[in-house]
C-alpha positions, 0 to 999 in steps of 0.5 A, a space after each residue: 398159714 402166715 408168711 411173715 415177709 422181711 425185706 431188706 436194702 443192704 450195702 451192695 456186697 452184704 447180701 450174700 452174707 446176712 442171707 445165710 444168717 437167716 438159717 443159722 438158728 434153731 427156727 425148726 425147733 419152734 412150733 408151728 416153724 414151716 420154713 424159711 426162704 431167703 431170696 436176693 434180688 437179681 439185677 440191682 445195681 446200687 444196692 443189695 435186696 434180700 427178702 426173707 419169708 417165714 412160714 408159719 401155721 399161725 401168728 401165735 407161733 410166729 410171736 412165740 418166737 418172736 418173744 423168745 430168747 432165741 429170738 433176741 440172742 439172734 438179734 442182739 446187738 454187739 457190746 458197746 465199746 467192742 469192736 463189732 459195735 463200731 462197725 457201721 450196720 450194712 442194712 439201709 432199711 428195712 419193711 416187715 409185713 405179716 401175709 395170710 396164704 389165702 391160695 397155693 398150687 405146687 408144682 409136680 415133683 420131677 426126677 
């Protein structure tokens, strides 16, 4: 299992916003699509922190996606001359890291 790790700095305000992004797709529908975590970082003043975790069984799966076209509709950017186009992008930066899961321990389901 790989967990491709994608984390954000975005205008102070934008986290909550383009965080829900992230399961507003068809990831799910894709072969070997574990899940998705999209975590904000508390307690950061300046700025927002978004970290994206996608779970996959493999790197061949995760660029299966990578490479398909619903990948590329999620990412496209607006038409130029439109009005979105004009908009200045609330991310700041951005780093990607692809993890192998070397360990992990569950804890017990509690009702």
């Amino acid at each position: 299992m790989i967990v491709v790790q994608n984390k954000f700095q975005t205008k102070k305000g934008f986290g909550d916003k383009m965080g829900a992004a992230f399961t507003k797709n068809d990831l799910e529908t894709f072969k070997g699509f574990i899940r998705v975590d999209v975590l904000l970082t508390q307690g950061v003043e300046e700025t927002d922190e978004l970290s994206v975790n996608m779970y996959w069984e493999d790197k061949e799966s995760f660029e299966t996606w990578r490479n398909s076209d619903s990948f590329k509709k999620s990412h496209a950017r607006p038409a130029e001359g439109s009005s979105e186009a004009k908009t200045e992008s609330a991310i700041m930066s951005n780093k990607i890291s692809i993890v192998d899961v070397v360990a992990v321990k569950e804890g017990a389901v509690t009702k």
